[in-house]
mmCIF file as gemmi writes it, N, C-alpha and C atoms, coordinates in Angstrom:
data_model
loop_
_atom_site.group_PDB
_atom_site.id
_atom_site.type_symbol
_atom_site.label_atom_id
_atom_site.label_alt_id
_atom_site.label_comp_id
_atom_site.label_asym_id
_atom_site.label_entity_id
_atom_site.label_seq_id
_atom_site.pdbx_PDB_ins_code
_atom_site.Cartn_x
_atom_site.Cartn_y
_atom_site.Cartn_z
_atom_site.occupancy
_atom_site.B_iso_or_equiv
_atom_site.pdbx_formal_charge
_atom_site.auth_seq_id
_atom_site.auth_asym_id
_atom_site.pdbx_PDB_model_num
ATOM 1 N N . UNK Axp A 1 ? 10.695 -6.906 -13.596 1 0 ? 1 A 1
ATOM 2 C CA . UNK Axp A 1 ? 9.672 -5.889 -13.601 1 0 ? 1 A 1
ATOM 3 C C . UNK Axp A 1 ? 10.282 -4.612 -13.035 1 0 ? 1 A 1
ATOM 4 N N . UNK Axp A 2 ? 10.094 -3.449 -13.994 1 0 ? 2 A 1
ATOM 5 C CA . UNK Axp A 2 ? 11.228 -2.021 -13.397 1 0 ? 2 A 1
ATOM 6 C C . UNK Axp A 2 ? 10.036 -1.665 -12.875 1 0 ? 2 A 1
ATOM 7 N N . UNK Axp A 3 ? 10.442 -1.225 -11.285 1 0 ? 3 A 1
ATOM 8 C CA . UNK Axp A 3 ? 9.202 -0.563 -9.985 1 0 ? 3 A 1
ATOM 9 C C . UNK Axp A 3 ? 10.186 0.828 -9.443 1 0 ? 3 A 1
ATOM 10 N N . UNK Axp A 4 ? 9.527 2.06 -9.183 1 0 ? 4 A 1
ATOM 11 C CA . UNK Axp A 4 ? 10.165 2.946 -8.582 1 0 ? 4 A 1
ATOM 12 C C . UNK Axp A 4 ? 9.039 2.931 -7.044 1 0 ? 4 A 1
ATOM 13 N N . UNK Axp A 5 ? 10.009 3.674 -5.755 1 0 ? 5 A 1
ATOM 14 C CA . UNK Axp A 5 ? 8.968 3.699 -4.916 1 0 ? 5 A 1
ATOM 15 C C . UNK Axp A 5 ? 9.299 5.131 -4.078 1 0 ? 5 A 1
ATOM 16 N N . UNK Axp A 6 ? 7.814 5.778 -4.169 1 0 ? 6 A 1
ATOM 17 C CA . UNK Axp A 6 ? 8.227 7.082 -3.461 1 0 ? 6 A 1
ATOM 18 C C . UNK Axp A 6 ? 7.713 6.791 -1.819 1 0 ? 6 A 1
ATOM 19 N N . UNK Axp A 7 ? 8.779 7.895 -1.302 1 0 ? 7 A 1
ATOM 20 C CA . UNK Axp A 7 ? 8.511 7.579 0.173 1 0 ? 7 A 1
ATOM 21 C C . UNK Axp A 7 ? 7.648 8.604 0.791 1 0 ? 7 A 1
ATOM 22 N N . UNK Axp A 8 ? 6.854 7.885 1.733 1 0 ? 8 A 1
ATOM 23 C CA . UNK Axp A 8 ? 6.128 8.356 2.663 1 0 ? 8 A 1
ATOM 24 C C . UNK Axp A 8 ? 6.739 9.672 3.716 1 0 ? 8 A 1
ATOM 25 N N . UNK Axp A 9 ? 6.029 10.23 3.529 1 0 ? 9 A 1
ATOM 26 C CA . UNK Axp A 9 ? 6.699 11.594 4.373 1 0 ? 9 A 1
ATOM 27 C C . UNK Axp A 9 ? 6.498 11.296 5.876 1 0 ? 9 A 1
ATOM 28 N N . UNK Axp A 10 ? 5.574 10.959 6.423 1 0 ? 10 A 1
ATOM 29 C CA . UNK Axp A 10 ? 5.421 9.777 8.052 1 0 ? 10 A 1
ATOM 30 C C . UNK Axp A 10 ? 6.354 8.716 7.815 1 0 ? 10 A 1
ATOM 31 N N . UNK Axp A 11 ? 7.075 8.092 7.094 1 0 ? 11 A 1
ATOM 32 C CA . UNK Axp A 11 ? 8.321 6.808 6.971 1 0 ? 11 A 1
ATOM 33 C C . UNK Axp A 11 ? 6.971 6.155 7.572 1 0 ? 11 A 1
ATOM 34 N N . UNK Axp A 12 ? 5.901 5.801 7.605 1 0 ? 12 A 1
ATOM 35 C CA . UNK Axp A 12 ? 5.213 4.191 7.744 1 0 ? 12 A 1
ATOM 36 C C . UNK Axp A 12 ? 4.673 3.772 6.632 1 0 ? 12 A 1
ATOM 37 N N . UNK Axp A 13 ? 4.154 4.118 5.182 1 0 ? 13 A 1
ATOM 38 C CA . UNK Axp A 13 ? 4.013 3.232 4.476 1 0 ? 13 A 1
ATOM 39 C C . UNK Axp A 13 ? 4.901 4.081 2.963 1 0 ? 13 A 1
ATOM 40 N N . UNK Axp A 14 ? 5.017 3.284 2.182 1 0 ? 14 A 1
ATOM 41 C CA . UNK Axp A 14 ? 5.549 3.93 1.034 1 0 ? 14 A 1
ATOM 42 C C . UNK Axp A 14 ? 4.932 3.457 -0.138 1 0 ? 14 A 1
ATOM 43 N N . UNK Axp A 15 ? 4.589 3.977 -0.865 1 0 ? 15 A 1
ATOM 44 C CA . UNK Axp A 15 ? 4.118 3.535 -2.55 1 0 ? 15 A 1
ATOM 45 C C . UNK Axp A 15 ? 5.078 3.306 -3.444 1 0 ? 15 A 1
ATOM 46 N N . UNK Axp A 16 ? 4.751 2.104 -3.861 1 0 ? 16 A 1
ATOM 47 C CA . UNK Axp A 16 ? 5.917 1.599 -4.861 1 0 ? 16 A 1
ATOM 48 C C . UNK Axp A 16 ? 4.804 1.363 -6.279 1 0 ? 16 A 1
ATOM 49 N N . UNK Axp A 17 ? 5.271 1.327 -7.061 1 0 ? 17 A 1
ATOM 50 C CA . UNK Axp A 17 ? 4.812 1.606 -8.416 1 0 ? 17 A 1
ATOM 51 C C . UNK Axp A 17 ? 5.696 0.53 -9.633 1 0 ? 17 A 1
ATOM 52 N N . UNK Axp A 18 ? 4.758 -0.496 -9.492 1 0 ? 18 A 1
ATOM 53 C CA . UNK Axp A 18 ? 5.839 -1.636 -11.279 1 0 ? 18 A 1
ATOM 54 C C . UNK Axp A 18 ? 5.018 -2.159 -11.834 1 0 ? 18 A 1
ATOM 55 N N . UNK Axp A 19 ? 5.221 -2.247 -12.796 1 0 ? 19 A 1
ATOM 56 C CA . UNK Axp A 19 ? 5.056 -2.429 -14.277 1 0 ? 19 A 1
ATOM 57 C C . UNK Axp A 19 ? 5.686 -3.519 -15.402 1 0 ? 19 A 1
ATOM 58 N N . UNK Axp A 20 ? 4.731 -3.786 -16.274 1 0 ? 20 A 1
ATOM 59 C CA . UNK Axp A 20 ? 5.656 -4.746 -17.357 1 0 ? 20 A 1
ATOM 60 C C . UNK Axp A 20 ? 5.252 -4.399 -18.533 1 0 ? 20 A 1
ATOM 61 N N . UNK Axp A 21 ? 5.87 -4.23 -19.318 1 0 ? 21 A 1
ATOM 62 C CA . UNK Axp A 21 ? 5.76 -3.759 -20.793 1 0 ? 21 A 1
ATOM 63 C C . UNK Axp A 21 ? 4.25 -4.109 -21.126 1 0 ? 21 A 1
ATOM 64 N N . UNK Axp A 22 ? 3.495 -3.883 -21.773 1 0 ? 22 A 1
ATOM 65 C CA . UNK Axp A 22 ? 2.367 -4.404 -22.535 1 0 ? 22 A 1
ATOM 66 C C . UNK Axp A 22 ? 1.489 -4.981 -21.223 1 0 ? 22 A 1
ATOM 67 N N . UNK Axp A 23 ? 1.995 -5.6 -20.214 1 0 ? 23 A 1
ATOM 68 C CA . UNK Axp A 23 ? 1.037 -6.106 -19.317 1 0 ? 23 A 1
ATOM 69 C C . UNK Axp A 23 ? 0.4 -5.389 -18.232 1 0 ? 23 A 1
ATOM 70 N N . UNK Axp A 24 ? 0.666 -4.712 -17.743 1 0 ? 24 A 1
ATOM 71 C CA . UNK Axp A 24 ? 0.082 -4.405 -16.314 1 0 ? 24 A 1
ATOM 72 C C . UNK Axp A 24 ? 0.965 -3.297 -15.601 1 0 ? 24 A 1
ATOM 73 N N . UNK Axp A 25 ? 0.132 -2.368 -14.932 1 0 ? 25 A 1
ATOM 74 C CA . UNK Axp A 25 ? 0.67 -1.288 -14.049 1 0 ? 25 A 1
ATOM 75 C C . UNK Axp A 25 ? 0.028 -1.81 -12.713 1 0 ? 25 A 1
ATOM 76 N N . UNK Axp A 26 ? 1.35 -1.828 -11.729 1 0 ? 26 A 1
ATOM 77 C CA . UNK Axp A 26 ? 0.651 -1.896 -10.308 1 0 ? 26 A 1
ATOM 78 C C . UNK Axp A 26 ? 1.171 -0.88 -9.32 1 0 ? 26 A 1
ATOM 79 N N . UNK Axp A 27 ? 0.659 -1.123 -8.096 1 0 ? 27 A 1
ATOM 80 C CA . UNK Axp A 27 ? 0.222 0.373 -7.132 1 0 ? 27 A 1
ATOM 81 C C . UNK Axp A 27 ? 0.314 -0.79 -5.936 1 0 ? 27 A 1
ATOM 82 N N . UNK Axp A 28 ? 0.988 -0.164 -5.093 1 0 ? 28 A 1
ATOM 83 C CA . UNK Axp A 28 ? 2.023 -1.047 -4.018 1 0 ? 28 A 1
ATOM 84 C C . UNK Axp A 28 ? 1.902 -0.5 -2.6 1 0 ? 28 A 1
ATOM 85 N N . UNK Axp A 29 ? 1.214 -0.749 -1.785 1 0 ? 29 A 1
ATOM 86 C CA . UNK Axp A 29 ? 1.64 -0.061 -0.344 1 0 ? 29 A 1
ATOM 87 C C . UNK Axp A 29 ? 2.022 -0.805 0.607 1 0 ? 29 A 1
ATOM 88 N N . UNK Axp A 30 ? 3.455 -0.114 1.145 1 0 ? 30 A 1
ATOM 89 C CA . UNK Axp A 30 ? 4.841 -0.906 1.417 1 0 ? 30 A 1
ATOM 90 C C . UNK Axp A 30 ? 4.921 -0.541 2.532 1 0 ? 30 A 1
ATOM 91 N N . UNK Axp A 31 ? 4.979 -1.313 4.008 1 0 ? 31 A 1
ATOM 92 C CA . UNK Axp A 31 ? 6.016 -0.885 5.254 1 0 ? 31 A 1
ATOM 93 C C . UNK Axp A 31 ? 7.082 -0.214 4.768 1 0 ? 31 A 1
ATOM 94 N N . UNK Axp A 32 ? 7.296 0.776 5.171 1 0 ? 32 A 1
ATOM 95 C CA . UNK Axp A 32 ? 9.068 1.353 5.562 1 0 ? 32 A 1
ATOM 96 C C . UNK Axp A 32 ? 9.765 0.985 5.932 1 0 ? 32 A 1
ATOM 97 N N . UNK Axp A 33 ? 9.274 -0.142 6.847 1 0 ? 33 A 1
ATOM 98 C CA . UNK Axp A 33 ? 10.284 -0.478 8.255 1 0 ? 33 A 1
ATOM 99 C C . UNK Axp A 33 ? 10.247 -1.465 7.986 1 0 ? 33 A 1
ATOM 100 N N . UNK Axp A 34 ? 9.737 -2.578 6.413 1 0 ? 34 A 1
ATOM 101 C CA . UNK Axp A 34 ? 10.026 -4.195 6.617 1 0 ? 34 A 1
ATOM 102 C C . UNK Axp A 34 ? 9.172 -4.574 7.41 1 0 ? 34 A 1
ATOM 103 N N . UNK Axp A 35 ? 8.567 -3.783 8.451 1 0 ? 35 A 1
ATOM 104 C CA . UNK Axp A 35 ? 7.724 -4.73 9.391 1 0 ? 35 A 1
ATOM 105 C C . UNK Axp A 35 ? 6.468 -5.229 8.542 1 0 ? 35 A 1
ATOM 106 N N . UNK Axp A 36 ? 5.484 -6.21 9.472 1 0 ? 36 A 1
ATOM 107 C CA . UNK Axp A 36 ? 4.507 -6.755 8.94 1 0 ? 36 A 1
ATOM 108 C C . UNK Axp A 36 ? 2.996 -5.869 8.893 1 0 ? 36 A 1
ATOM 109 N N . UNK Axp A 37 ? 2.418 -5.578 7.775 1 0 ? 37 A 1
ATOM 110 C CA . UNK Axp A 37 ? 1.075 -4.757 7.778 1 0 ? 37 A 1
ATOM 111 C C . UNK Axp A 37 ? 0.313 -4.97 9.08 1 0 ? 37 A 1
ATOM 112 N N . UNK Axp A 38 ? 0.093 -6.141 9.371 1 0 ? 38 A 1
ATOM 113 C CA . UNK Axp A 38 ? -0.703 -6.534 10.67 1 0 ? 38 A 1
ATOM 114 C C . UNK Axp A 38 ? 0.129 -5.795 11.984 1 0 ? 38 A 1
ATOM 115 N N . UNK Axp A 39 ? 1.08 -6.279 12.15 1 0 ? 39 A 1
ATOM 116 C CA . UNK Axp A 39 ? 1.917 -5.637 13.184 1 0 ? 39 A 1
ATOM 117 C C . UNK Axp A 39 ? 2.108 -4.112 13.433 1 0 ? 39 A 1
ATOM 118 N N . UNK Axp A 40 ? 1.376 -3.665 12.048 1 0 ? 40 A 1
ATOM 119 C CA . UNK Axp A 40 ? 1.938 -1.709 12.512 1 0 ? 40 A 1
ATOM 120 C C . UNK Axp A 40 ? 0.245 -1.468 12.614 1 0 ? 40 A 1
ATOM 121 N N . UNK Axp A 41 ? -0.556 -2.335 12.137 1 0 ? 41 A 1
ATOM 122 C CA . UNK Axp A 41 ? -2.093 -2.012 12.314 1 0 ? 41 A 1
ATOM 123 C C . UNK Axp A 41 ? -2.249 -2.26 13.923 1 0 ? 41 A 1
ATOM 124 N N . UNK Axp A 42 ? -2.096 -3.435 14.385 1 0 ? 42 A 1
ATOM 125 C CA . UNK Axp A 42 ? -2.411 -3.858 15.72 1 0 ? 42 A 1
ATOM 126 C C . UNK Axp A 42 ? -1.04 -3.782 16.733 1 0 ? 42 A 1
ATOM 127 N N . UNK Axp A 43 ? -0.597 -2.468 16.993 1 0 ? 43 A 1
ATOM 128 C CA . UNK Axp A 43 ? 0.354 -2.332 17.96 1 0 ? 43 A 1
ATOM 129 C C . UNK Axp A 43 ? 0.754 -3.063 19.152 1 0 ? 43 A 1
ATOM 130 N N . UNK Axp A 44 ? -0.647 -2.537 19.993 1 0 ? 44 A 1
ATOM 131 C CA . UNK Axp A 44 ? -1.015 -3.421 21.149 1 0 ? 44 A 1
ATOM 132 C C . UNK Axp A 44 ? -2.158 -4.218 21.322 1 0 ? 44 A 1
ATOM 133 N N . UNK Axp A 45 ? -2.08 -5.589 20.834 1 0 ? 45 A 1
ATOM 134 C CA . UNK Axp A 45 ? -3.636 -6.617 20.338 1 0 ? 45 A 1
ATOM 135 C C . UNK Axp A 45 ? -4.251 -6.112 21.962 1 0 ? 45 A 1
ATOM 136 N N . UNK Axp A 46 ? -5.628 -6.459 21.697 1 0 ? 46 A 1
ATOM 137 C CA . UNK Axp A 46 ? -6.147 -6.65 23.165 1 0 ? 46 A 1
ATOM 138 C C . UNK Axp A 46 ? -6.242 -8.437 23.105 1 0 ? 46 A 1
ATOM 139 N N . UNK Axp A 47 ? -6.655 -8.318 24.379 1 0 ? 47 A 1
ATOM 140 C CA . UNK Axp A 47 ? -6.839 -10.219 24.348 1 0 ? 47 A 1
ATOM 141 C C . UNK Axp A 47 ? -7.842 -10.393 23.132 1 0 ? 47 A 1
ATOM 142 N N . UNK Axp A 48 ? -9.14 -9.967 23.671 1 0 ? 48 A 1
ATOM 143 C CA . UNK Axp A 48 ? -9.713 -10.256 22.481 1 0 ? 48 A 1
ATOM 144 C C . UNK Axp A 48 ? -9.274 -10.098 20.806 1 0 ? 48 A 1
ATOM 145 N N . UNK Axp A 49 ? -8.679 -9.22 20.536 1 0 ? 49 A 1
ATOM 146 C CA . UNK Axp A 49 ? -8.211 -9.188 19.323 1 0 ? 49 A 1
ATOM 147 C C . UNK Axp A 49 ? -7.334 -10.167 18.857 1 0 ? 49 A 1
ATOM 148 N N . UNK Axp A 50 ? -6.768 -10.633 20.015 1 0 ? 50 A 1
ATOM 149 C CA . UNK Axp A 50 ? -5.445 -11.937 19.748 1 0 ? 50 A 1
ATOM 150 C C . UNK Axp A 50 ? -6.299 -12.839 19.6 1 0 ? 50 A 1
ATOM 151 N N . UNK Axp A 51 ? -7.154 -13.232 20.721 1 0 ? 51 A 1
ATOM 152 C CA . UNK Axp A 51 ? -8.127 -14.187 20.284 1 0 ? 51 A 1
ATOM 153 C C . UNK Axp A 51 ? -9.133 -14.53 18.938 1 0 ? 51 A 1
ATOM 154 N N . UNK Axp A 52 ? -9.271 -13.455 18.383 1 0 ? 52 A 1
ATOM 155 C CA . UNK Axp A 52 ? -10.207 -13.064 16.642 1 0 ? 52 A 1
ATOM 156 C C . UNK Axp A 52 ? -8.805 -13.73 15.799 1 0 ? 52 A 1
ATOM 157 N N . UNK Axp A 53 ? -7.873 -13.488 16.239 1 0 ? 53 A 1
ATOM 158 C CA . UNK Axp A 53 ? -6.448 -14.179 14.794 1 0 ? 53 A 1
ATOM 159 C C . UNK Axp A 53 ? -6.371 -14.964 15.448 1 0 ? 53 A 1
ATOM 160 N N . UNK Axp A 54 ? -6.548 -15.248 16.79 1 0 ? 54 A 1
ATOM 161 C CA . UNK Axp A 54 ? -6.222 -17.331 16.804 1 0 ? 54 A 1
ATOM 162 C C . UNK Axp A 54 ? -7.36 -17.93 16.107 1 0 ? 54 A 1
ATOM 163 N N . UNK Axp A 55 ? -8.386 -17.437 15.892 1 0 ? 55 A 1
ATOM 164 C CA . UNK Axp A 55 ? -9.815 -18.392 15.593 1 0 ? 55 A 1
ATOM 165 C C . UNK Axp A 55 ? -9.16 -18.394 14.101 1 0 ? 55 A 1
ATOM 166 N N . UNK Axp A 56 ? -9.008 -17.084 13.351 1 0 ? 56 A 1
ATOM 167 C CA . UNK Axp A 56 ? -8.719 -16.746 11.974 1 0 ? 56 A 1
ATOM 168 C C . UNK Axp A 56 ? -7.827 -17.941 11.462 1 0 ? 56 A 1
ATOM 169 N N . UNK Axp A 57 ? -6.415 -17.665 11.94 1 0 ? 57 A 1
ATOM 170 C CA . UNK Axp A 57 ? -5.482 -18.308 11.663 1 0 ? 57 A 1
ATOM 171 C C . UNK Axp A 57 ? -5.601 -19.753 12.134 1 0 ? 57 A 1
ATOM 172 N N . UNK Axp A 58 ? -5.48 -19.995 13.131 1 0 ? 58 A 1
ATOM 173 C CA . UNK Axp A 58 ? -6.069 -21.573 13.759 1 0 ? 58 A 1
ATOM 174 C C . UNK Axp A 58 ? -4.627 -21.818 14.794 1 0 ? 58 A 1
ATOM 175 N N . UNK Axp A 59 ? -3.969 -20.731 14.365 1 0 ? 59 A 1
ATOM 176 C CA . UNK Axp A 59 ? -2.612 -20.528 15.432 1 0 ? 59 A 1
ATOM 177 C C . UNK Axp A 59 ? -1.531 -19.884 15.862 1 0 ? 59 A 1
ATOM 178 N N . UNK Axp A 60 ? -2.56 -18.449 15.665 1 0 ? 60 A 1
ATOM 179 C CA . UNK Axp A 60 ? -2.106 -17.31 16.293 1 0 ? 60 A 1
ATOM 180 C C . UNK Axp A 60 ? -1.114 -16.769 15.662 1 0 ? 60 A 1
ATOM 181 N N . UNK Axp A 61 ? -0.894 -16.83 14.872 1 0 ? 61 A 1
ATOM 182 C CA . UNK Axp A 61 ? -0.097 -16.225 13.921 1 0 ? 61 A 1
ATOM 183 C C . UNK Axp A 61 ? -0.963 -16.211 12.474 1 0 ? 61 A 1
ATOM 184 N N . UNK Axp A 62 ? -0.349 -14.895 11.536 1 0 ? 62 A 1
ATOM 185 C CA . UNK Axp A 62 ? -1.141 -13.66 10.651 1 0 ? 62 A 1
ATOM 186 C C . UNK Axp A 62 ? 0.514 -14.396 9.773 1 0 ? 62 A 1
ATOM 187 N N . UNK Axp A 63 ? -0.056 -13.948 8.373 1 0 ? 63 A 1
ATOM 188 C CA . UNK Axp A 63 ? 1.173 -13.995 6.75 1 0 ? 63 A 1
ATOM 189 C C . UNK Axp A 63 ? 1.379 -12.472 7.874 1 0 ? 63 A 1
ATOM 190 N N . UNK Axp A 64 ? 2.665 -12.56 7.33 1 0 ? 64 A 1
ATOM 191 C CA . UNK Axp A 64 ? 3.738 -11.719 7.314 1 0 ? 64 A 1
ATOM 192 C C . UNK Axp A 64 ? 3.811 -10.494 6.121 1 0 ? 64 A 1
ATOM 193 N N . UNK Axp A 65 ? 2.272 -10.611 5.756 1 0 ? 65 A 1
ATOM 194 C CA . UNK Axp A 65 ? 2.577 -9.57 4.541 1 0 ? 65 A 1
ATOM 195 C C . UNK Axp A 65 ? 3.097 -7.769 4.996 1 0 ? 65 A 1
ATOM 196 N N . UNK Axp A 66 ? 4.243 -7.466 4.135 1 0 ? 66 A 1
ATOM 197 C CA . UNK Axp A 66 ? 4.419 -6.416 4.591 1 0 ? 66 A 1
ATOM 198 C C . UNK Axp A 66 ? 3.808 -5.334 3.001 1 0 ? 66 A 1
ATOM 199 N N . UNK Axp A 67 ? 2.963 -5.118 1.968 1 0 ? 67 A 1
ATOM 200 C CA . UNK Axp A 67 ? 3.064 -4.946 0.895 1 0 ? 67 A 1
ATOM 201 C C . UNK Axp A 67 ? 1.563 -5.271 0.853 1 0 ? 67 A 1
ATOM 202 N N . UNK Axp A 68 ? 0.576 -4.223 0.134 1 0 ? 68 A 1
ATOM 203 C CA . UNK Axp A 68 ? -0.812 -4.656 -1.005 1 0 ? 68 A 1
ATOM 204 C C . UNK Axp A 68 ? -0.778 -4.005 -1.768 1 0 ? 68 A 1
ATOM 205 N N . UNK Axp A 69 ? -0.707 -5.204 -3.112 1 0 ? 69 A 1
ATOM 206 C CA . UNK Axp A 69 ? -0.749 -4.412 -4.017 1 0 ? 69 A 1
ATOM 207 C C . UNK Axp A 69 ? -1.995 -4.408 -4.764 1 0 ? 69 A 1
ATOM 208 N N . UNK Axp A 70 ? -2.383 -3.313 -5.589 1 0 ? 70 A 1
ATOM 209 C CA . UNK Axp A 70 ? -3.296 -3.155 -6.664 1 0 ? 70 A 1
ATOM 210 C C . UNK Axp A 70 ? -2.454 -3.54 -8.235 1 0 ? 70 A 1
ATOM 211 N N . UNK Axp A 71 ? -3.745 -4.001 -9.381 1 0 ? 71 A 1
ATOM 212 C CA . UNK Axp A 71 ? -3.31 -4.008 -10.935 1 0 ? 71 A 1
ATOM 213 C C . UNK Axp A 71 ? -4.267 -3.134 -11.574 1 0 ? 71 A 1
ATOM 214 N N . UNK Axp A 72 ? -3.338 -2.236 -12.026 1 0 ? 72 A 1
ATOM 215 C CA . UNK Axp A 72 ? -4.325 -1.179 -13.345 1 0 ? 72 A 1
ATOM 216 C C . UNK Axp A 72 ? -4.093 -1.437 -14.448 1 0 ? 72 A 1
ATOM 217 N N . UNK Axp A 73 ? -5.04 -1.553 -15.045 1 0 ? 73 A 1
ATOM 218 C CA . UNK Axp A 73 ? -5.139 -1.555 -16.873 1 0 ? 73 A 1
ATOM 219 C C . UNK Axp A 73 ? -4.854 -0.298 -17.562 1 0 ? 73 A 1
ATOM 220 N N . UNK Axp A 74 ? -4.954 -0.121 -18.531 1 0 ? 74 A 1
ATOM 221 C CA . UNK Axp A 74 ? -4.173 1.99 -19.083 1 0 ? 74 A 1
ATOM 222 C C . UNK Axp A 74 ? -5.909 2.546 -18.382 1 0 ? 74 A 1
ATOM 223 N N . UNK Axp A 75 ? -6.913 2.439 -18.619 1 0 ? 75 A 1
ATOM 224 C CA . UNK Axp A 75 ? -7.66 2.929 -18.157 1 0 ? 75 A 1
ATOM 225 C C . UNK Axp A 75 ? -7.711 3.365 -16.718 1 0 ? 75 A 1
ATOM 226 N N . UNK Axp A 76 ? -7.222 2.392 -15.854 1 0 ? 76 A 1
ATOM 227 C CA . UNK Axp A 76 ? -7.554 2.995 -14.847 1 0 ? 76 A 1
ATOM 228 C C . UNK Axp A 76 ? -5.981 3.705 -14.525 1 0 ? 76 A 1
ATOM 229 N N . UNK Axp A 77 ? -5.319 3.673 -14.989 1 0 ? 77 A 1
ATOM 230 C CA . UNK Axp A 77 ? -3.892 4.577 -14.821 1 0 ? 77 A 1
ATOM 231 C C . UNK Axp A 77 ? -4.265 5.946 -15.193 1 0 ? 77 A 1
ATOM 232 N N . UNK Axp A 78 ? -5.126 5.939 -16.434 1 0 ? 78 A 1
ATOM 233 C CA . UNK Axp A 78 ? -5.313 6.885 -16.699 1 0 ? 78 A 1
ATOM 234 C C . UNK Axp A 78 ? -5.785 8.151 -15.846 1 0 ? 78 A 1
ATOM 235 N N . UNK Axp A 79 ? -6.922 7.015 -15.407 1 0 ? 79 A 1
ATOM 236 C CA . UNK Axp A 79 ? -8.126 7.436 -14.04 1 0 ? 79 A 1
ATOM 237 C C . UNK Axp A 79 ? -7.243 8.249 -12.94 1 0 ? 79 A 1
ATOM 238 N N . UNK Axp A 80 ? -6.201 7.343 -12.54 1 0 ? 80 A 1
ATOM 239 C CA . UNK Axp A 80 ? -5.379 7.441 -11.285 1 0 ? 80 A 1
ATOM 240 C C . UNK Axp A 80 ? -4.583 8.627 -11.495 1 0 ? 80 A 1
ATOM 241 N N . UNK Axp A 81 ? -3.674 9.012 -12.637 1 0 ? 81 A 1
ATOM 242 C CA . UNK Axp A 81 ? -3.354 9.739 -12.764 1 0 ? 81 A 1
ATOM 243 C C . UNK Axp A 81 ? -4.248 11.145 -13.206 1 0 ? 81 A 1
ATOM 244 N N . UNK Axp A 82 ? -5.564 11.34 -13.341 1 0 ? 82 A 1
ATOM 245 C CA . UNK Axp A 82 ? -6.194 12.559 -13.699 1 0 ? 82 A 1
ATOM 246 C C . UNK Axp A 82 ? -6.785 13.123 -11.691 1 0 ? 82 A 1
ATOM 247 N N . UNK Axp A 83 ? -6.988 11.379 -10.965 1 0 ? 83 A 1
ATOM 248 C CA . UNK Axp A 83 ? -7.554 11.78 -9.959 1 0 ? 83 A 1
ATOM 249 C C . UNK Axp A 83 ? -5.986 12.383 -9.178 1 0 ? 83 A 1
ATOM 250 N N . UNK Axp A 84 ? -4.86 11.925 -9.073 1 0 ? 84 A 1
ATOM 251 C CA . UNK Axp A 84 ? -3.669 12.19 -8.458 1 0 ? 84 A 1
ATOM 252 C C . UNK Axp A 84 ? -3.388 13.758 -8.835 1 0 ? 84 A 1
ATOM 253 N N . UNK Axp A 85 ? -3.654 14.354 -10.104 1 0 ? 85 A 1
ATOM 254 C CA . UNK Axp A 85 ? -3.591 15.467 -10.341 1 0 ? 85 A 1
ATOM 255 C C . UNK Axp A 85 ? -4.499 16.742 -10.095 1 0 ? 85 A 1
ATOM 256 N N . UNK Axp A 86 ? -5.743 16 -9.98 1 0 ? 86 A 1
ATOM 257 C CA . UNK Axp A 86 ? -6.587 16.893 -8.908 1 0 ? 86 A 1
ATOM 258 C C . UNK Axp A 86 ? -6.549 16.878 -7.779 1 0 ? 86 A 1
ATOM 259 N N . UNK Axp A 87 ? -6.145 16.269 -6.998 1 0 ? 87 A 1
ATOM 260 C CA . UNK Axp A 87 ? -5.764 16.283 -5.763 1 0 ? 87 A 1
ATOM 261 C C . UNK Axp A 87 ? -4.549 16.828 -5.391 1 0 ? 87 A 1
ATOM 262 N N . UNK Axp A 88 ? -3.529 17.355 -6.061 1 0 ? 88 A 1
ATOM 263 C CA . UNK Axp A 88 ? -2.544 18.031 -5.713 1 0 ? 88 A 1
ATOM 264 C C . UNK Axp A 88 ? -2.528 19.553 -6.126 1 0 ? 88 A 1
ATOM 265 N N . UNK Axp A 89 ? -3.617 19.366 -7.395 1 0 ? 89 A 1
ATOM 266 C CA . UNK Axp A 89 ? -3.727 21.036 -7.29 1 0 ? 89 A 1
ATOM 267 C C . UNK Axp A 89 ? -4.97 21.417 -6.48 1 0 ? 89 A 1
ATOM 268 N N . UNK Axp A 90 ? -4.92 20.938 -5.837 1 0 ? 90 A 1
ATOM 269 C CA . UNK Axp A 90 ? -6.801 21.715 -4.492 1 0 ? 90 A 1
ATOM 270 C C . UNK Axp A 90 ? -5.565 21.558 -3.422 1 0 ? 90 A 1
ATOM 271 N N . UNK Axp A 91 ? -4.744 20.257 -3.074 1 0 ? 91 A 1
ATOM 272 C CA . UNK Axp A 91 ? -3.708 20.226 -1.714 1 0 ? 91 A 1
ATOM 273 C C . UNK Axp A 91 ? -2.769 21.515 -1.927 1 0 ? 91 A 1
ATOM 274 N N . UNK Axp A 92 ? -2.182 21.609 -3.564 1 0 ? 92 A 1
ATOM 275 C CA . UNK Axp A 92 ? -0.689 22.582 -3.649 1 0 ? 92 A 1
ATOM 276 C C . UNK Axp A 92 ? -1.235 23.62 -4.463 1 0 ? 92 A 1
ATOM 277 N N . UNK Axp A 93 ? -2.348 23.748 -5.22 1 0 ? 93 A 1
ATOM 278 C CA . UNK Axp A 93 ? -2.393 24.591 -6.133 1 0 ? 93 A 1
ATOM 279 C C . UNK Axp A 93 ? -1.703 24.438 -7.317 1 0 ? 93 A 1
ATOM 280 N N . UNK Axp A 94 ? -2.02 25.03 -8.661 1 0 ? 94 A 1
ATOM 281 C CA . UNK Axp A 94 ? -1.58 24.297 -10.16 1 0 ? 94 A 1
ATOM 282 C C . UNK Axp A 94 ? -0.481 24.844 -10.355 1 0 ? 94 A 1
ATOM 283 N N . UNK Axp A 95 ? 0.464 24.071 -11.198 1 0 ? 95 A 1
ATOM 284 C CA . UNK Axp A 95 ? 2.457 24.004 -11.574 1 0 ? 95 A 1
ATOM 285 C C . UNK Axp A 95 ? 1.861 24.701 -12.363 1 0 ? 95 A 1
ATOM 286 N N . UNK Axp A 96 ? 2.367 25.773 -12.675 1 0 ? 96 A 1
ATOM 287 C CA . UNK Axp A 96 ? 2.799 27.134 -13.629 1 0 ? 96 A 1
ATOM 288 C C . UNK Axp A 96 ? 3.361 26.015 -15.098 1 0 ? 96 A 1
């Protein structure tokens, strides 16, 4: 599956972007750092918060996901790309 991924200007998450011929476009948000999504969300757990993922998990430990991804159909690529382009000309103003 050919994926390109642009980087985050903060280096904490990055968008990666892949695809397969005829099947499916997906939309990717990636640690920078390899670390785990949970781990850059919850820096410093409080007890209680450690305690909410021991009940969750059943033993204190969270998947290791570092990556969520989304699947678009051409429609909603389409979508994504008309909304991505209004949003950069109101942020940058319109490419000549």
């Amino acid at each position: 599956m050919p994926k390109e991924t642009i980087n985050d200007q903060a280096a904490m998450y990055d968008l990666t972007v892949g695809w397969s011929a005829g099947q499916y476009v997906q939309l990717g948000i990636t640690t920078a750092d390899g670390r785990a999504i949970i781990d850059k969300l919850i820096e410093k757990p409080s007890d209680e918060t450690r305690r909410t993922i021991d009940q969750l998990t059943g033993n204190g430990t969270v998947a290791a996901f570092t990556s969520l991804w989304g699947t678009l159909d051409r429609e909603g690529c389409n979508r994504a790309i008309r909304v991505l382009r209004r949003a950069r000309d109101q942020a940058f103003g319109r490419d000549e």
